[in-house]
C-alpha positions in Angstrom: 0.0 0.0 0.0 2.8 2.3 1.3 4.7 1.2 -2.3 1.6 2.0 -4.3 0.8 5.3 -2.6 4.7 6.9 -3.8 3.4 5.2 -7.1 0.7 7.4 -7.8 2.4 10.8 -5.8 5.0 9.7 -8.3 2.6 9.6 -11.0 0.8 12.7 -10.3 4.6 14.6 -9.8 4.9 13.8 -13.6 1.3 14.5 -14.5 1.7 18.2 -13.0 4.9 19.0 -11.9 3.7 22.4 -10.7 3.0 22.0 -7.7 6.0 20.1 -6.4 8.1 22.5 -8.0 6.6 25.9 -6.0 6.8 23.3 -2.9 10.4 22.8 -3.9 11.2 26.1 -4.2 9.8 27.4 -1.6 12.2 25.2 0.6 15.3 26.9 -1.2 15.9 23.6 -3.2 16.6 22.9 -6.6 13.2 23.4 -8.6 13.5 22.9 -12.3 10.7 20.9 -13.9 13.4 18.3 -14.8 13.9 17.4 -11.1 10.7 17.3 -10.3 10.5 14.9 -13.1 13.2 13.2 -11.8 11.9 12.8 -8.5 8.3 11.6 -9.9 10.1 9.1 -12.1 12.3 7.9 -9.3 8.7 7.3 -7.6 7.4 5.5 -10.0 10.4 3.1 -10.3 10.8 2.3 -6.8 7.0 1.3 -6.7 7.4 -0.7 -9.6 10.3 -2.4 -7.9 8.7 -3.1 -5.0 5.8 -5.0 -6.8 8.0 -7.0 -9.2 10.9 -7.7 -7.1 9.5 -7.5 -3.6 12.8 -7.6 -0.7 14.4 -5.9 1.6 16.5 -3.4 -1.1 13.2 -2.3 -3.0 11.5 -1.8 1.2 14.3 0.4 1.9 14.5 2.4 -0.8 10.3 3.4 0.0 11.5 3.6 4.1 14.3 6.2 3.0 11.6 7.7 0.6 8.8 8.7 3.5 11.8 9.6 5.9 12.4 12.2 3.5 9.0 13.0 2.6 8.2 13.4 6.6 11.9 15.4 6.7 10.5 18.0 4.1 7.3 18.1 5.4 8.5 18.6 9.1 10.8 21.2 7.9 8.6 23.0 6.5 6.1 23.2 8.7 8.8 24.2 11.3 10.0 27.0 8.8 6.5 28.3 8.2 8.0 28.6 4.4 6.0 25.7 2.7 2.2 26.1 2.5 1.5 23.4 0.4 3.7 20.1 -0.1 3.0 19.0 -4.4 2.9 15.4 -3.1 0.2 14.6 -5.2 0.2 17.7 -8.3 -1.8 19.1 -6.0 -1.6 22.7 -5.4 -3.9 22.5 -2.5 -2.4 20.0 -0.2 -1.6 21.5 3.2 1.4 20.5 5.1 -0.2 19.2 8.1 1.3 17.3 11.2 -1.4 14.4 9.8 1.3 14.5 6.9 4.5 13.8 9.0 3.0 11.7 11.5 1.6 9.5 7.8 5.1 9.6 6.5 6.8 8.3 10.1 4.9 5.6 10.0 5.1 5.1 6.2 8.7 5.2 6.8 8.3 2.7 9.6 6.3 0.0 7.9 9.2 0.0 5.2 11.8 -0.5 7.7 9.5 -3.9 8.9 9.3 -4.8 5.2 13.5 -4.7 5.2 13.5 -7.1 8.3 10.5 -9.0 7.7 10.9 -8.8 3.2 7.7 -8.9 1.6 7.3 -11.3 -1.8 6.9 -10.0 -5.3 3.1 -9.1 -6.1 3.2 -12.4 -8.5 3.9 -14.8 -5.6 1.3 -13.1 -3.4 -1.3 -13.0 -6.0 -0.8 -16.8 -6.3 -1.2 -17.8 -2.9 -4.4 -15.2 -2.9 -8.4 -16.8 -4.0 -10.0 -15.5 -7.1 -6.7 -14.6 -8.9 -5.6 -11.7 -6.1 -9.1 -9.7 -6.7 -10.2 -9.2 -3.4 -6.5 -8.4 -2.2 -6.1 -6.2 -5.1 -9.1 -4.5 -4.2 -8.3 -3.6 -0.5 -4.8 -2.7 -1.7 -6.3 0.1 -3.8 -9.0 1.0 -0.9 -6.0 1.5 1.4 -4.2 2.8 -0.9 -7.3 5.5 -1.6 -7.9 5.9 2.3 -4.7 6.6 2.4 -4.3 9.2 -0.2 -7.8 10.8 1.9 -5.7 11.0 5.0 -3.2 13.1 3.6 -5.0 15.2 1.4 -8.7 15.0 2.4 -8.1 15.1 6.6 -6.1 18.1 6.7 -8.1 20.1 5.2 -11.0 18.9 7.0 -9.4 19.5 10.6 -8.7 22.7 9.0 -12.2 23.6 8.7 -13.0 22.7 12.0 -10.7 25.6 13.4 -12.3 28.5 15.4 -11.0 31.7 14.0 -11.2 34.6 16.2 -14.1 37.4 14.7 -12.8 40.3 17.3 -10.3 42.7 15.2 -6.6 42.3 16.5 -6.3 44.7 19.6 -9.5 45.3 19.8 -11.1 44.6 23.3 -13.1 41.9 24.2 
């Protein structure tokens, strides 16, 4: 799910690079479409990998990917210079703590898949009824809820804020 998640970010990087480039440089870091591309392309791959290859290298590669993703986000945040993070092409995306405490535990669950290496998709498919469909299904609804969490729950809790209708100053 984790693998399939960076897939599509990965995807939607390439799809509109915009977004992740404003994101980019608003952190002071290199922010030509190329590298964006790059980085959506590198995405991409390292899904790919995980679902053909499976292992520990491939579950790695995603736990160094959300470390970094929850680095930038963090950062960010902290620096009160990135108001929105282009993980998805998505100029709308807040960076909210919902998105680093997502990407820590991303990050984790890749670390368990280097100790505990998870199969290539073709060998779990196999050992899965009705040719993988209803474990391909609740990939892609975990993969969906997931995509909610980070893009759909900020913005919600955001909402939810009280904001304060008495002029600055002014008494109360």
């Amino acid at each position: 799910m984790c693998a399939l998640l960076l897939g599509v970010a990965g995807l939607a990087k390439l799809l509109a690079p915009t977004p992740t480039r404003a994101a980019l440089y608003a952190m002071g870091l290199p922010s030509a479409t190329a590298v964006v591309v790059v980085l959506g392309l590198a995405e991409v791959a390292l899904a790919v990998t995980v679902f053909v290859l499976g292992g520990a290298g491939p579950a790695a590669g995603v736990a160094v990917a959300y470390a970094g993703f929850a680095g930038f986000v963090a950062w960010g945040r902290h620096t009160g210079r990135l108001t929105a993070c282009g993980c998805f092409g998505e100029a709308g995306t807040q960076p909210h703590a919902v998105h680093v405490g997502f990407n820590v535990v991303a990050a984790i669950v890749g670390l368990a898949a280097v100790v505990a290496p998870v199969p290539a998709i073709d060998s779990v498919v196999a050992d899965q009824p009705w040719f993988g469909l209803p474990f391909g299904g609740l990939v892609a609804l975990g993969t969906f809820l997931s995509y909610a969490v980070l893009t759909a729950l900020p913005a919600a809790l955001a909402y939810g804020t009280p904001r304060s209708t008495t002029a600055p100053g002014a008494a109360r």
